[in-house]
C-alpha positions, 0 to 999 in steps of 0.5 A: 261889139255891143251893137253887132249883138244887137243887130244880129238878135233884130235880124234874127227877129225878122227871120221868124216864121209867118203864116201870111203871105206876099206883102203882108208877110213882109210888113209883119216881119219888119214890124215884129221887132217893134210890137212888144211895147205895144202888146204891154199896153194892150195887157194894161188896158186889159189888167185894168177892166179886170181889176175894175169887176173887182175893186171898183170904189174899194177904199182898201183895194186903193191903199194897196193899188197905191203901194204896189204901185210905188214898189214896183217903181222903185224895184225897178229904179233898183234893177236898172242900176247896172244899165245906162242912166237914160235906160234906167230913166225911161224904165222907171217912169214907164213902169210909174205911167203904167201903173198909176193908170192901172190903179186908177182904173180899178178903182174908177172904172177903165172908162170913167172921165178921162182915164180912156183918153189918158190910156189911148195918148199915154200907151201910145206914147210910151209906146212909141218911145220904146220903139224910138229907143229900138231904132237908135239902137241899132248902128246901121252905118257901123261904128267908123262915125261911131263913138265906140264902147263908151262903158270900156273906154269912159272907165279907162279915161278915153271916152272920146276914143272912137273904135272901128269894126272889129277882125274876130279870130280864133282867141284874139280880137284886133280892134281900130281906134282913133284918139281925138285928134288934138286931145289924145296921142299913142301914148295916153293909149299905152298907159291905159293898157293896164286898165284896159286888162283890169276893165276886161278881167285878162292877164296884164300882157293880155293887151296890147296896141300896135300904132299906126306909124302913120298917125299920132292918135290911131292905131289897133288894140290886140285883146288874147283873153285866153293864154294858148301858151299853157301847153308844152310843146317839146322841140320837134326836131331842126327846121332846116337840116343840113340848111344854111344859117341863112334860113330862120331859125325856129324855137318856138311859137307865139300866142297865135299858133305861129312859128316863133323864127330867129332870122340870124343874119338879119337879127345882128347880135343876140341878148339872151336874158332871163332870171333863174328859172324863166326858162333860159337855158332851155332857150339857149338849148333851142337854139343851139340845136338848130345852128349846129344843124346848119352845114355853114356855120361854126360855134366858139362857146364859153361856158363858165358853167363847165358844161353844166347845161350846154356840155353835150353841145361841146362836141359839136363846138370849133373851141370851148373854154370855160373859165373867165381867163380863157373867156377873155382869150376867146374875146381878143380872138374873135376882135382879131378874127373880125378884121381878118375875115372881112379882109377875105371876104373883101379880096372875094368880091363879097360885101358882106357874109353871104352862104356862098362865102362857106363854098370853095370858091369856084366862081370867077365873079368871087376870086381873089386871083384874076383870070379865073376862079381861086378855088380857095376854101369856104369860110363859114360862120361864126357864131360866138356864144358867151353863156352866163357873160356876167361872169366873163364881163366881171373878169375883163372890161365891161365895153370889152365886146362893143368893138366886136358887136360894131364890125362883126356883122359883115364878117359873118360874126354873130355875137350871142351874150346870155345873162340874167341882167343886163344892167348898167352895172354888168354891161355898158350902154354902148355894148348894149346899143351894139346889141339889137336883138334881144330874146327876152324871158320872165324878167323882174319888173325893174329889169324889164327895160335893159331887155326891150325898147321902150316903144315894145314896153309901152305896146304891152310887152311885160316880162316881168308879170311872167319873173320866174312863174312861167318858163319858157314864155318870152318876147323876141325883138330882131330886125327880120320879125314883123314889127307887131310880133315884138310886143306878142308873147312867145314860148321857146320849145321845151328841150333837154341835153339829150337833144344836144347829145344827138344833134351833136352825134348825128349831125357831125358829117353836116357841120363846116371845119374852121376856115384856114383864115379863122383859125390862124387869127384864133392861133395868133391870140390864142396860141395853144389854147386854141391849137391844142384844144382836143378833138376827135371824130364824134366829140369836138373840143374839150375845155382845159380844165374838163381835160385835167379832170379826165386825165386824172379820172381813175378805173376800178382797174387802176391803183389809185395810189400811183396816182398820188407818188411822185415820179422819182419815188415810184421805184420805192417800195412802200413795204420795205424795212426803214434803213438804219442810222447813219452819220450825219442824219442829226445835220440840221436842215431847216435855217440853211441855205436852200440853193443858190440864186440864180444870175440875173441873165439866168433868172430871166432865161428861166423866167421866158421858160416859164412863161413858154411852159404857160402858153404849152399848157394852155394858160394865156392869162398870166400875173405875178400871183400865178408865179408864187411856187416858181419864185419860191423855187427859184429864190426870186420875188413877185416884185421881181417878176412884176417887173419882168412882166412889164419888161416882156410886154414892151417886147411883145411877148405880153399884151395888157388885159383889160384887168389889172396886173393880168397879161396875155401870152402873144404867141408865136404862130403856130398851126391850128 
């Protein structure tokens, strides 16, 4: 850059106006940029005559010539300690030249013995070398043979390193460069980035290189010396409305202005990750608001937050549960959904999900019967959303998703885990090989690698100079994204839960219905968890646990006491007088026996009971610690029911969990 400086200020010496005309016009232009050292000659000659009227034989005049001489040789060795070592060089003895001749001059007279002879042979000299130094100076042939910026790269240990001409564009500067062959590879590169940003003064992530794939020592270095990503940008409404999940979704913008697109189906699975307040969940809020716009796409969400920050999404959900047990129902229904769906999809002639697959099937090409088109109804995606999955991975097995993130793609599952960390110690290496795409937030620096590959790391990525400092700001890394833009800074859209409330309400009439097929996968795992969920005409499921809330929420109209009397007490009243004494109320009632026993025919019938009353009501997950008042009511002890669990899994109305002493109703099918 130093040298199209250079070349930009000699043509502008060349365009300067003159008087003269035809060729003479010509060779005083090419000739302009060359005269300065001349014309500093011609003044010496000139100073020189002057100072001879003047001290000509002065021995004081002497003393002081010499001095000021010498000063100003060493003034000028000083001034040139910022510039190259052969510039400060030349400069100081021309200055030395000059003025030696100058004092002598004065002093003897400008044509006493040899001192005209030294001034003709010096000052042309000098002068020539000055206009020789102007020549090399300019690059005309460009910097492709060039040696590049040897001041930038010498600092940071790659001086050999050739630069190419550089593309300037607003707020960003792409620059070619070649390693030596045989001395340097990609990745010297990559760990100069750091000193890159430090020898420019610009943020960390502030530089960047993209390798050439093509080459082990070439590739582009990318400087954004200014952060565009400052200003807040509101979500501006969906992309596509009404559009198929086909269609990129948009939830952002990078450094440069452009769209920051989610391409869904190409992206395979979604890690959301982020420390607390880096701006996560409002990325989570982003894309959301766009899949629940889409006319051929459901959502199943589990949200242990209990609708926290995604509660007005719940109503544009197909099934939401909120608590690790019901986390893991959900899990076991998507692996069964996984297969089923891939078996329709097969019997429909389609390789894979494709939107065609969410239509009723009128195409005779897409039929599961021969002679003609089936007319069976769509299936839509699926999009399985697990928010704060630590909590839901403490709770089951940590490979629990592998085997869902390995099949689902061809069903038209798309897997979407959001945690803060995705260490070793939460998530297991196979489930997170299984997980390729990754939305990336501010992050510590250690955490950085569970998020993003390597090679985006060694580009320039760095989540963690952002941490919690910068909300919003992340990298996005799916198959469907150009290479270079995984290594780019983004910012997500800011957005609120009043989004959610209205895309959840104003999109109600665009969003597909559970497909027959889903759902009756979802009710053989699920039971009535997934069965009984709640929904109406604007508000979709609402959680178990949400449900227990509402219903004992009270009115200012109500008597709150009746909520609190038991049902055989209700026709008492509270105000009547106490009755008297009667015989026998002295009997005492405490170290009696409370009951019979039950038989141990009658024991396990009440013991099936029990466990029908827990699938009516929605818990799938059950143990011995949830029939601690049942055995008390019954005069039966948890060894007992230990047993009787075991006994109930190997006739299959139970089903191991991946948590110890924790089972899984298999329900009979029902509806959905």
């Amino acid at each position: 850059m130093a040298e199209q400086d250079s070349e930009r200020r000699h043509e502008e010496q060349l365009t300067g106006a003159s008087n003269a005309s035809g060729v003479g016009a010509y060779l005083f232009h090419r000739v302009k940029p060359y005269l300065p050292p001349w014309v500093a000659v011609g003044g010496l000659g000139i100073a020189g005559a002057a100072g001879s009227t003047l001290w000509e034989g002065s021995a004081a005049a002497g003393v002081g010539l010499t001095l000021a001489s010498v000063a100003l040789t060493a003034t000028t060795w000083w001034a040139g300690k910022s510039t190259g070592e052969q510039r400060r060089l030349h400069s100081a003895i021309t200055v030395a030249a000059g003025s030696t001749w100058a004092t002598a001059a004065c002093l003897a007279g400008p044509l006493a013995g040899p001192i005209p002879h030294l001034y003709a042979m010096g000052g042309a000299g000098l002068a020539l070398s000055w206009n020789i130094r102007a020549v090399l100076r300019r690059n005309v042939d460009g910097t492709a043979e060039g040696a590049g910026d040897k001041g930038l790269l010498e600092k940071v240990g790659l001086a050999r390193t050739t630069l190419g001409t550089a593309k300037v564009e607003p707020n960003k500067v792409t620059v070619p460069y070649a390693l030596p062959a045989g001395e340097g590879t990609n990745d010297d590169m990559a760990k100069a980035l750091p000193r890159i940003a430090s020898a420019l003064d610009v943020a960390p992530n502030a530089v960047r290189f993209r390798p050439d794939p093509d080459s082990a020592r070439k590739g582009e270095l990318v400087i954004v010396p200014e952060d565009k990503l400052k200003e807040v940008v509101w979500w501006p409404g969906p992309s596509a409305p009404g559009g198929s999940i086909a269609e990129p979704l948009v939830i952002g913008r990078y450094d440069d202005g452009r769209e920051l697109q989610l391409p869904v189906l190409e992206a395979l699975h979604l890690l959301i990750m982020g420390v607390t307040g880096s701006g996560k969940t409002e990325g989570a809020l982003d894309v959301l608001a766009e899949v629940l716009t889409r006319r051929d796409v459901m959502v199943w969400l589990s949200d242990p937050k209990r609708g926290q920050d995604l509660g007005e999404a719940f109503g544009a959900c197909d099934w939401v549960v909120d608590t690790p047990d019901n986390a893991a129902v959900m899990i076991e229904a998507t692996a069964q959904a996984v297969p089923a769906r891939q078996k329709w999809l097969g019997d429909h002639g389609y390789r894979s999900w494709c939107p065609e697959a969410a239509d009723v099937q009128t195409d005779p090409g897409h039929s599961c019967r021969t002679g003609g088109a089936c007319g069976c109804a769509g299936m839509p995606f699926l999009v399985t959303w697990f928010e704060e999955a630590a909590n839901t991975l403490r709770a089951v097995d940590d490979d629990v998703f592998t085997g869902i993130a390995q099949e689902a793609r061809s069903a038209g599952v798309w897997l979407v885990i959001s945690m803060q960390r995705a260490s070793g110690y939460q998530i297991s290496t196979d489930t997170r090989a299984s997980l390729p795409a990754s939305l990336c937030f501010g992050v510590d620096e250690r955490d950085a690698a569970f998020a993003l590959p390597s090679d985006v790391l060694d580009a320039g990525a760095n989540p963690g100079a952002w941490g919690n400092k910068k909300p919003g700001y992340c990298y996005l890394v799916a198959r469907g994204v150009d290479d270079p833009l995984w290594s780019t800074p983004s910012r997500t859209f800011r957005n609120d839960p009043v989004a959610l409330a209205w895309v959840t309400r104003e999109f109600a009439s665009v969003r597909a219905d559970v497909d027959p097929v889903t759902a009756g996968a979802a009710a053989s795992i699920a039971g009535q968890l997934y069965t009984g969920r709640d929904r109406t005409e604007h508000t979709g499921p609402v959680p178990a646990a949400r449900r227990e809330l509402e219903d004992t929420d009270v009115t200012e109209d109500d008597d709150t006491t009746n909520v609190l009397v038991d049902p055989e007490d209700a026709g008492i009243d509270p105000e009547a007088e106490l009755p008297d004494d009667e015989p026998g109320d002295d009997t005492p009632i405490f170290g009696q026996e409370s009951g019979r026993k039950p038989s141990p025919q009658e024991a396990r019938r009440l013991f099936a009971d029990a466990l029908a009353e827990f699938e009516a009501n929605g818990q799938m997950i059950v143990g011995p610690k949830d029939f601690i008042e049942w055995c008390d009511r019954n005069r039966l002890s948890r060894p007992w029911v230990s047993e009787r669990l075991k006994e109930a899994a190997l006739d299959g109305r139970l089903e191991q969990t991946n948590t110890t002493g924790r089972w899984r109703i298999v329900p009979a099918l029902t509806p959905a």
